[in-house]
PyMOL Python script that loads the backbone (N, CA, C, O; Angstrom):
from pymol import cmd

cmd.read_pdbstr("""\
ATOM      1  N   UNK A   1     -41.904  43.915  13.127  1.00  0.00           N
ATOM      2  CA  UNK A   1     -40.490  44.034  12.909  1.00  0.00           C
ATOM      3  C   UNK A   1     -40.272  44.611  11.511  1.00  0.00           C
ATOM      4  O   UNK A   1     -41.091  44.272  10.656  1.00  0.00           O
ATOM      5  N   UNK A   2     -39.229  45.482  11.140  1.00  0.00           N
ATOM      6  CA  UNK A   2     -38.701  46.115  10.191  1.00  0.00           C
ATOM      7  C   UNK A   2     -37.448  46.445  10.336  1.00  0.00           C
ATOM      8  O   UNK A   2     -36.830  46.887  11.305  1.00  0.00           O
ATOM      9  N   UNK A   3     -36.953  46.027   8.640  1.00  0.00           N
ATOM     10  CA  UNK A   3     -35.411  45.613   8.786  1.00  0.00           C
ATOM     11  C   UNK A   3     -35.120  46.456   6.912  1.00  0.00           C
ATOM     12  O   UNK A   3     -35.497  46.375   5.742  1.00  0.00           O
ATOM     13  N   UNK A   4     -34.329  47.095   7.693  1.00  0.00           N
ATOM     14  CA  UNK A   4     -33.681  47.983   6.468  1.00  0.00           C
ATOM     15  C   UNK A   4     -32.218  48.659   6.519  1.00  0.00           C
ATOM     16  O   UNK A   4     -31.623  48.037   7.399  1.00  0.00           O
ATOM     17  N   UNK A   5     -31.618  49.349   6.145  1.00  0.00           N
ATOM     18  CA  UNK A   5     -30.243  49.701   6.175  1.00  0.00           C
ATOM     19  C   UNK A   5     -29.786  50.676   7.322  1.00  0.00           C
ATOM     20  O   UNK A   5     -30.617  51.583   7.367  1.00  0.00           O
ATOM     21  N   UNK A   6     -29.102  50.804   7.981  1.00  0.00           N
ATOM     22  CA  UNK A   6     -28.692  51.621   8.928  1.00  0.00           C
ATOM     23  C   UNK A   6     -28.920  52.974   8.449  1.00  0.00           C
ATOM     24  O   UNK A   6     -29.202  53.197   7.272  1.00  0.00           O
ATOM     25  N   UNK A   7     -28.769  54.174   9.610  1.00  0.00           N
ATOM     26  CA  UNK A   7     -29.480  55.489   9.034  1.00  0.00           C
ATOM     27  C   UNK A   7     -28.169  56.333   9.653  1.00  0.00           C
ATOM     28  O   UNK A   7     -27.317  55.855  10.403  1.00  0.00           O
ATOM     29  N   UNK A   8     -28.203  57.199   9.337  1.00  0.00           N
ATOM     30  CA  UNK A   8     -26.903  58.282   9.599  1.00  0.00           C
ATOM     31  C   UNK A   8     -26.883  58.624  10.913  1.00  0.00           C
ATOM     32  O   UNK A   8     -25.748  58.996  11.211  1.00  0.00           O
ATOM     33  N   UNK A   9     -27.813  58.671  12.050  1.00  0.00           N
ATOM     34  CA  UNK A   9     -27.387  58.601  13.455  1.00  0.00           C
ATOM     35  C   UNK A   9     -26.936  57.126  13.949  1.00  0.00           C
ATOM     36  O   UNK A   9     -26.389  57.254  15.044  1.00  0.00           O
ATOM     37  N   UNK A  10     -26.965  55.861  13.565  1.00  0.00           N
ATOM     38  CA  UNK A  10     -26.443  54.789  13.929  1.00  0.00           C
ATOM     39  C   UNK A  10     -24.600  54.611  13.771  1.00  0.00           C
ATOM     40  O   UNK A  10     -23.778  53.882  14.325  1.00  0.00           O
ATOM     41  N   UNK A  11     -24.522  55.587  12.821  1.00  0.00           N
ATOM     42  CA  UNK A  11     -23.121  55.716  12.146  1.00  0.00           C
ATOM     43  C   UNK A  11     -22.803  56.672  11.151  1.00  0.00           C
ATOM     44  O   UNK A  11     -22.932  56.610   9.928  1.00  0.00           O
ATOM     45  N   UNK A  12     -22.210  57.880  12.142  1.00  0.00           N
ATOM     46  CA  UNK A  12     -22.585  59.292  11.319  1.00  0.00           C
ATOM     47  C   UNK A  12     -21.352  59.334  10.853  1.00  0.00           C
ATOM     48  O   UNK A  12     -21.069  60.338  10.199  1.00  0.00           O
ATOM     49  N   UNK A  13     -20.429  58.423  11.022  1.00  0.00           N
ATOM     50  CA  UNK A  13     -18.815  58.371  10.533  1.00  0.00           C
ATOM     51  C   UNK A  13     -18.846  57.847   8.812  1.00  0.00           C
ATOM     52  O   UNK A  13     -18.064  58.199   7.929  1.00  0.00           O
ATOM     53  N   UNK A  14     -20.246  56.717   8.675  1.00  0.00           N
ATOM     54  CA  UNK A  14     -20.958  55.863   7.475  1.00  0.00           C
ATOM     55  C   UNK A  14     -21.535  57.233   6.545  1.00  0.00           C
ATOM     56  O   UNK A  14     -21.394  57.214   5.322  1.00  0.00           O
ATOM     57  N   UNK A  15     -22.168  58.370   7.213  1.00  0.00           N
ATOM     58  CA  UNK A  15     -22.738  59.263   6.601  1.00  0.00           C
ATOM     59  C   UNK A  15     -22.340  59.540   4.911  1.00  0.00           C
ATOM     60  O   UNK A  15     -23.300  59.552   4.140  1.00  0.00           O
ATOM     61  N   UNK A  16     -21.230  59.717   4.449  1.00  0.00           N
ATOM     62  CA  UNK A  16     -20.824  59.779   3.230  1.00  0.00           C
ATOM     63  C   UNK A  16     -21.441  58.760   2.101  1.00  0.00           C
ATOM     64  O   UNK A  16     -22.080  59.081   1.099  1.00  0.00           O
ATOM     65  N   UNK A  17     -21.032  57.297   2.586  1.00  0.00           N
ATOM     66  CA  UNK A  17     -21.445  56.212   1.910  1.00  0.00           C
ATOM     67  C   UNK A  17     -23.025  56.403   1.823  1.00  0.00           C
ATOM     68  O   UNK A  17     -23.706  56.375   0.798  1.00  0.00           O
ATOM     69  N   UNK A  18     -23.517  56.634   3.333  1.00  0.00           N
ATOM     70  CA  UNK A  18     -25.139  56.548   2.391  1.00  0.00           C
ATOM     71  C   UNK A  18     -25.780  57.700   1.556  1.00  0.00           C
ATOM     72  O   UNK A  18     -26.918  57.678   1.087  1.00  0.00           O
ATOM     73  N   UNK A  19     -24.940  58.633   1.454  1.00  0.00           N
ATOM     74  CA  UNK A  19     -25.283  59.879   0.639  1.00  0.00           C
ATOM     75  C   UNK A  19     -25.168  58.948  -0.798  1.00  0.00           C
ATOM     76  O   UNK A  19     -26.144  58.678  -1.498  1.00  0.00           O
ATOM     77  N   UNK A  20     -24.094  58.621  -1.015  1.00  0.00           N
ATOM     78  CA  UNK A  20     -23.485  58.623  -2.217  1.00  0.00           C
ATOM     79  C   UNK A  20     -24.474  57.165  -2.560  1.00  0.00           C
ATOM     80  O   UNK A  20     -24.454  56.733  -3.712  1.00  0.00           O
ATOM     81  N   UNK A  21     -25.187  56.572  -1.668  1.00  0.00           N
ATOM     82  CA  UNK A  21     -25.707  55.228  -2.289  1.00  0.00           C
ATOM     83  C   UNK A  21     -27.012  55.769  -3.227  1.00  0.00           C
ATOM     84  O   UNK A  21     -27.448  55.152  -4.199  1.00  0.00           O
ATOM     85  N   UNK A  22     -27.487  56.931  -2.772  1.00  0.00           N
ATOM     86  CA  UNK A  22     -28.567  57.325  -3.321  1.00  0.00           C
ATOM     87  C   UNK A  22     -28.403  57.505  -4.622  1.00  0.00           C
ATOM     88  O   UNK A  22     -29.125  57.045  -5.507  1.00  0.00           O
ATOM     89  N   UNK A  23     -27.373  58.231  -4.764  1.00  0.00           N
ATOM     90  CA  UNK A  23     -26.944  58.325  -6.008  1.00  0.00           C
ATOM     91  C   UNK A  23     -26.737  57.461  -7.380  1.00  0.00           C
ATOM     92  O   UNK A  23     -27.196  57.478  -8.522  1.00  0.00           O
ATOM     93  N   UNK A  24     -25.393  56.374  -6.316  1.00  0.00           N
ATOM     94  CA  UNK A  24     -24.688  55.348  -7.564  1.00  0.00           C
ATOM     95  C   UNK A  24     -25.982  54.159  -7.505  1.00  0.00           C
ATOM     96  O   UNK A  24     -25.838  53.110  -8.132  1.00  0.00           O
ATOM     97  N   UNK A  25     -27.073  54.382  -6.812  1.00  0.00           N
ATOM     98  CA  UNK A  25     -28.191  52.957  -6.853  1.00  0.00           C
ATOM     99  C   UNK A  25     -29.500  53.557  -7.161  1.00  0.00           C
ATOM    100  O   UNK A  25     -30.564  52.968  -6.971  1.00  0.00           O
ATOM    101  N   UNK A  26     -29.368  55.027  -7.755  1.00  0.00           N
ATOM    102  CA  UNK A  26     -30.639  55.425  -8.209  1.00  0.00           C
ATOM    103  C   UNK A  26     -31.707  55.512  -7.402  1.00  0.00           C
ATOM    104  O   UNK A  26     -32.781  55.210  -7.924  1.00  0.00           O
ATOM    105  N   UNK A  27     -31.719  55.923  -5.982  1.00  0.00           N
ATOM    106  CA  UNK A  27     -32.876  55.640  -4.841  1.00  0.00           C
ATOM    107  C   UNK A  27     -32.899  56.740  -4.696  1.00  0.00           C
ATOM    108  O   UNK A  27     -31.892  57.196  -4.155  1.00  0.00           O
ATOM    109  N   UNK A  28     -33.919  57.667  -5.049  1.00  0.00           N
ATOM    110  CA  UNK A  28     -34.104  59.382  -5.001  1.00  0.00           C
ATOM    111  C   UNK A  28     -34.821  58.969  -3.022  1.00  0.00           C
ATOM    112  O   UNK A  28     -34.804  59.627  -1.981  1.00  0.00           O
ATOM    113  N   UNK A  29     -35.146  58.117  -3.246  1.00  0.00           N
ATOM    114  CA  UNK A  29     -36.119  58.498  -1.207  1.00  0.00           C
ATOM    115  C   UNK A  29     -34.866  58.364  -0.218  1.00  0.00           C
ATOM    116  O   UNK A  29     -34.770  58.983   0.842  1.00  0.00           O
ATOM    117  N   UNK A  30     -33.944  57.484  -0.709  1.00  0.00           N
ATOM    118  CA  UNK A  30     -33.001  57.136   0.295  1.00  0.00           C
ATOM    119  C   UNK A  30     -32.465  58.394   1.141  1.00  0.00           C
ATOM    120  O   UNK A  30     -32.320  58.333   2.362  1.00  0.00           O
ATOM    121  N   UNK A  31     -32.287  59.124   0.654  1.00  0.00           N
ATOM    122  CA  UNK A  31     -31.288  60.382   1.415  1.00  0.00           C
ATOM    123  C   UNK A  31     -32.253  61.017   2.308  1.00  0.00           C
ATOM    124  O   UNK A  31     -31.865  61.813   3.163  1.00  0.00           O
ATOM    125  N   UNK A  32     -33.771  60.649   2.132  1.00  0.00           N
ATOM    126  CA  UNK A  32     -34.891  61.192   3.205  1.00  0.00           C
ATOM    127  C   UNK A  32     -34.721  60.421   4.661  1.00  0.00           C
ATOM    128  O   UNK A  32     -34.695  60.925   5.784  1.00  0.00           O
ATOM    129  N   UNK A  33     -34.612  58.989   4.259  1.00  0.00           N
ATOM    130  CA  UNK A  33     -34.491  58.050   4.642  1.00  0.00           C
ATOM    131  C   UNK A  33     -33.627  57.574   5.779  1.00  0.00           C
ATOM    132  O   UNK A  33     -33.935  56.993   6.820  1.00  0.00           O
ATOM    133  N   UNK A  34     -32.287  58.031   5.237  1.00  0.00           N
ATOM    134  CA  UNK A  34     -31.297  58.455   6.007  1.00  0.00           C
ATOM    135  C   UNK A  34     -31.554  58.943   7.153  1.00  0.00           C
ATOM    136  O   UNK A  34     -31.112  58.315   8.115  1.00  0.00           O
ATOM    137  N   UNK A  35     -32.314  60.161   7.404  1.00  0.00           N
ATOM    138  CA  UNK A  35     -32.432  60.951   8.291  1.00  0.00           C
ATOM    139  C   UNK A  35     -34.074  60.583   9.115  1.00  0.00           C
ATOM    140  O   UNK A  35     -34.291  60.979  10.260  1.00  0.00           O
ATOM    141  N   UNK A  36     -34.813  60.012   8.540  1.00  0.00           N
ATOM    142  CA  UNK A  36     -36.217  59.646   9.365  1.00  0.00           C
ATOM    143  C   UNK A  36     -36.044  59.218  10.637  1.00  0.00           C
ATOM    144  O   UNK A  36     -35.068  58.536  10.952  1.00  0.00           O
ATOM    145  N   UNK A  37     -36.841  59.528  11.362  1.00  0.00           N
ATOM    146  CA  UNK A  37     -37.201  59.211  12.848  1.00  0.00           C
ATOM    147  C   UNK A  37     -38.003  58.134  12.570  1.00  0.00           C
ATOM    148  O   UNK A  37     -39.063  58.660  12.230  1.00  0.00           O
ATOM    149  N   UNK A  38     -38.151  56.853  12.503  1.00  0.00           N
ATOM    150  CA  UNK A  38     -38.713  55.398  12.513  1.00  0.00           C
ATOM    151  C   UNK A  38     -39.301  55.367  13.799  1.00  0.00           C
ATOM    152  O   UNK A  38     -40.528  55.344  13.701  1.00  0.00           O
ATOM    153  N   UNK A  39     -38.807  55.356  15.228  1.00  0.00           N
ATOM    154  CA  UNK A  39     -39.136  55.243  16.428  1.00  0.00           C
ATOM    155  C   UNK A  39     -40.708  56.400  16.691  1.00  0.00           C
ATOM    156  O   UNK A  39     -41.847  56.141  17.077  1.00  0.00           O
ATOM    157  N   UNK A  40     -40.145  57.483  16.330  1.00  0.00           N
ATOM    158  CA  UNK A  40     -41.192  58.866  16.285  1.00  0.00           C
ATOM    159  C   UNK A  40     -42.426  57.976  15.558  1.00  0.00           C
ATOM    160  O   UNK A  40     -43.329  57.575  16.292  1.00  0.00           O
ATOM    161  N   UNK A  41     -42.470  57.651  14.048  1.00  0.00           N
ATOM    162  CA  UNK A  41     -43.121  57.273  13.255  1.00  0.00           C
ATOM    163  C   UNK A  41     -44.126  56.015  13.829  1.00  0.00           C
ATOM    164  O   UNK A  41     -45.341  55.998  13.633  1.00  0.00           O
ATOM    165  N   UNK A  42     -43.349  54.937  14.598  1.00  0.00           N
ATOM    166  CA  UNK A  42     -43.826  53.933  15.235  1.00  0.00           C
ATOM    167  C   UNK A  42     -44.968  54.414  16.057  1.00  0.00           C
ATOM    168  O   UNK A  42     -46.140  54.141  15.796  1.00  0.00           O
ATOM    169  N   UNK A  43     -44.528  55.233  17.186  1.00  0.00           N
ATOM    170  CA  UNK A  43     -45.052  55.412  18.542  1.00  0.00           C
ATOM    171  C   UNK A  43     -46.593  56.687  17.788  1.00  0.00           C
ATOM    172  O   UNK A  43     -47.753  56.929  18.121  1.00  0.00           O
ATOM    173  N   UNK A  44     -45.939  57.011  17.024  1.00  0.00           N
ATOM    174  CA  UNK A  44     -47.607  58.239  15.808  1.00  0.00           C
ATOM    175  C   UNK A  44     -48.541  57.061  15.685  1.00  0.00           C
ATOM    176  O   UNK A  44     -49.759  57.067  15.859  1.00  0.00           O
ATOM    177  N   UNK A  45     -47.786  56.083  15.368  1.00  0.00           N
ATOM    178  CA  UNK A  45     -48.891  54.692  15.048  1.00  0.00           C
ATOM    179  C   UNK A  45     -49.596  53.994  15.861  1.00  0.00           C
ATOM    180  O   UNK A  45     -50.436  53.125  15.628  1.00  0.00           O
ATOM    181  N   UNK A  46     -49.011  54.640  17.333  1.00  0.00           N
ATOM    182  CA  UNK A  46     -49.344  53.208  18.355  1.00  0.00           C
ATOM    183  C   UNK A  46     -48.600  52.724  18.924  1.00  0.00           C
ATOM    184  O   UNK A  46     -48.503  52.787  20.149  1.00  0.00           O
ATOM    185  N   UNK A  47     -47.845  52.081  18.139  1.00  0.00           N
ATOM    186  CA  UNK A  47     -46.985  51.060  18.430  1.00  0.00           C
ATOM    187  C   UNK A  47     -45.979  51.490  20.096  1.00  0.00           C
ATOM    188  O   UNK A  47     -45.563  52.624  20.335  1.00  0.00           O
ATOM    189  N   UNK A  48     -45.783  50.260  21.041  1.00  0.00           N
ATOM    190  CA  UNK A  48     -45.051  50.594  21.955  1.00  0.00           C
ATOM    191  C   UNK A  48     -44.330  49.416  22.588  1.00  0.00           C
ATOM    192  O   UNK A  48     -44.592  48.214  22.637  1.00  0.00           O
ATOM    193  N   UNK A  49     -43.395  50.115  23.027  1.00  0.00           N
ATOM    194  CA  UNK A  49     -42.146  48.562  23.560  1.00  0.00           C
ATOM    195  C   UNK A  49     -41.457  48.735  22.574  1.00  0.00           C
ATOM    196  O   UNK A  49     -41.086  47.607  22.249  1.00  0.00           O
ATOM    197  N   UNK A  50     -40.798  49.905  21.462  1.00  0.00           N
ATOM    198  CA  UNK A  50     -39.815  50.273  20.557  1.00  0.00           C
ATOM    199  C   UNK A  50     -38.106  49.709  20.411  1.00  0.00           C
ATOM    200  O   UNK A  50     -37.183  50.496  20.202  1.00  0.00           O
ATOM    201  N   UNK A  51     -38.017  49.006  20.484  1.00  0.00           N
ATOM    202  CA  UNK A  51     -36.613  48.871  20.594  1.00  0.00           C
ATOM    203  C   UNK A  51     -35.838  48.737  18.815  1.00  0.00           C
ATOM    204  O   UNK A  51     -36.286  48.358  17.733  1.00  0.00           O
ATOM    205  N   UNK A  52     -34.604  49.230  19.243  1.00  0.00           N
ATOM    206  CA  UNK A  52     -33.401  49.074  17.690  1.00  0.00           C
ATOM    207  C   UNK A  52     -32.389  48.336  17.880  1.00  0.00           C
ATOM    208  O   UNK A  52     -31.637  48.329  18.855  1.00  0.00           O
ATOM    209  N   UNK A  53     -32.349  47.574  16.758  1.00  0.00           N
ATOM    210  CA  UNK A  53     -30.359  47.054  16.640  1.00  0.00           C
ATOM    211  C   UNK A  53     -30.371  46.607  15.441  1.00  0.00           C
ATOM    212  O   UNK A  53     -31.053  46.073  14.566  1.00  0.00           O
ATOM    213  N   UNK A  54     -28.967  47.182  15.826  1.00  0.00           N
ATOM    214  CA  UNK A  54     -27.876  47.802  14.407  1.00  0.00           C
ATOM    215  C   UNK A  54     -27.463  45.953  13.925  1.00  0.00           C
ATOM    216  O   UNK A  54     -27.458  45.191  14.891  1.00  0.00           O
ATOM    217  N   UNK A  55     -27.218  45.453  12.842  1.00  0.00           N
ATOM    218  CA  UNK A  55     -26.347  44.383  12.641  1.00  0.00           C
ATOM    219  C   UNK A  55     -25.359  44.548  11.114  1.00  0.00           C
ATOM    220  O   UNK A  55     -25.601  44.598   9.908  1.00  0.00           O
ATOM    221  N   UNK A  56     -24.192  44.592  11.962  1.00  0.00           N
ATOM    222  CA  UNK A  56     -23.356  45.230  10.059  1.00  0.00           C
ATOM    223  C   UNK A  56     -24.325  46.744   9.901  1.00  0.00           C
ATOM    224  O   UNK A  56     -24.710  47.612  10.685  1.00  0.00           O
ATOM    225  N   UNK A  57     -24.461  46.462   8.312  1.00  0.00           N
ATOM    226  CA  UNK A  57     -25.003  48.043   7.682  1.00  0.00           C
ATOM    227  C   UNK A  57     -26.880  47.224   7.749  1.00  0.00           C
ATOM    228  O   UNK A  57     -27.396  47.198   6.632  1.00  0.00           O
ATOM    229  N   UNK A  58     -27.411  46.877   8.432  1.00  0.00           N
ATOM    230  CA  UNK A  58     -28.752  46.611   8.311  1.00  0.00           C
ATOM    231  C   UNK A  58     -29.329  47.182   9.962  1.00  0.00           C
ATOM    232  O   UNK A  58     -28.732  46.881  10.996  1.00  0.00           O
ATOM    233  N   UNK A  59     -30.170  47.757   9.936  1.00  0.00           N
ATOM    234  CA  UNK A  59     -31.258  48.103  11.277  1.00  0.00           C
ATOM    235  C   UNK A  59     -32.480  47.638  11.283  1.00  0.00           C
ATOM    236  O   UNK A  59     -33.239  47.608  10.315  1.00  0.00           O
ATOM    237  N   UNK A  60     -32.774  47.136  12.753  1.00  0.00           N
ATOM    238  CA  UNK A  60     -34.323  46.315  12.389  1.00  0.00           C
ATOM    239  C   UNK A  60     -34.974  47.146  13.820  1.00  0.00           C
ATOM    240  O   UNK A  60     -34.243  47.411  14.775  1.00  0.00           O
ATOM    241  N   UNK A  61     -36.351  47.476  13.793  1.00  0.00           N
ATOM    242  CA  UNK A  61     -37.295  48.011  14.498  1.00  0.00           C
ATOM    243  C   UNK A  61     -38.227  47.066  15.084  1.00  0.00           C
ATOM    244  O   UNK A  61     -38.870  46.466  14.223  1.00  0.00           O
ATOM    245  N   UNK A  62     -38.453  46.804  16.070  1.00  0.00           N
ATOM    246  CA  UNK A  62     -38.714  45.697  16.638  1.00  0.00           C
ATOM    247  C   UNK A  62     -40.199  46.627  17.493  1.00  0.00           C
ATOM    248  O   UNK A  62     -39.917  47.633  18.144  1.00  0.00           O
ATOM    249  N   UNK A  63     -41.199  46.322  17.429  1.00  0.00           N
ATOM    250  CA  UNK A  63     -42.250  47.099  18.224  1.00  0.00           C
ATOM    251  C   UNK A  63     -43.710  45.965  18.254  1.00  0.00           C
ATOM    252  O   UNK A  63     -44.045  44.921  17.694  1.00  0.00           O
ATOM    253  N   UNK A  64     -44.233  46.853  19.201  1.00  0.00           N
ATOM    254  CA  UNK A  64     -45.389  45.938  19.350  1.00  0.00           C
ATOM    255  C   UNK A  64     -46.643  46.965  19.675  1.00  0.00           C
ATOM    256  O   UNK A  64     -46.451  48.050  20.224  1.00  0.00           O
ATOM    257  N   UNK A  65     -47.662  46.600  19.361  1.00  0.00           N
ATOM    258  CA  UNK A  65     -48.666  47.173  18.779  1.00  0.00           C
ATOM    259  C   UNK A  65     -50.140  46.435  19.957  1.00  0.00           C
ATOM    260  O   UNK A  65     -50.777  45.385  19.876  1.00  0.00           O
ATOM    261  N   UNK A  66     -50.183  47.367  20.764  1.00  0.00           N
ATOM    262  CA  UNK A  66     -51.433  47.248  21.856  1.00  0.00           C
ATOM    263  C   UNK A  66     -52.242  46.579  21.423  1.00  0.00           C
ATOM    264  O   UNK A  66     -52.601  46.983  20.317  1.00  0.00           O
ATOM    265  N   UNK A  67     -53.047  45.175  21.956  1.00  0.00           N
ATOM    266  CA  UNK A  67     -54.667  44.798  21.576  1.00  0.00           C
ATOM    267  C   UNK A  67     -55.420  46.262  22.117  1.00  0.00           C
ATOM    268  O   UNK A  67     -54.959  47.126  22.862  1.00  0.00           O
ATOM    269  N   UNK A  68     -56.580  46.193  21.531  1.00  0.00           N
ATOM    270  CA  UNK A  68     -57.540  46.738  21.523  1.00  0.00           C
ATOM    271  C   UNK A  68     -58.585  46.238  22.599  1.00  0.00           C
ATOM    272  O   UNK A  68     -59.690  46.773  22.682  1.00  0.00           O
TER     273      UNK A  68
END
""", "prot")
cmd.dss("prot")
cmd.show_as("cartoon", "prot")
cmd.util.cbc("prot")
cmd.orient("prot")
């Protein structure tokens, strides 16, 4: 599980605010961040059974990772 801030396809109406967070909170990665494919990134890893949800401005990645 991984839990971090909502990303600009969850709430592309939010898009402004997280531009500007990069900024007024000094987070030069954030605005990459914004836009990452997490799910893509997961499933490169392995990982499968992917699911997302949104709560407020936080997103958590919920996956599970095959025994061997």
């Amino acid at each position: 599980m991984i839990c971090d801030s909502i990303q600009a396809v969850d709430y592309p109406e939010l898009t402004p605010m997280m531009e500007n967070f990069s900024i007024m909170f000094h987070e030069p990665y954030y605005r990459n961040y914004i836009n990452d494919n997490f799910v893509e990134r997961l499933e490169q890893a392995g990982f499968v059974n992917i699911a997302t949800e949104n709560h407020f401005v936080s997103k958590y990645w919920i996956a599970h990772k095959p025994q061997q």
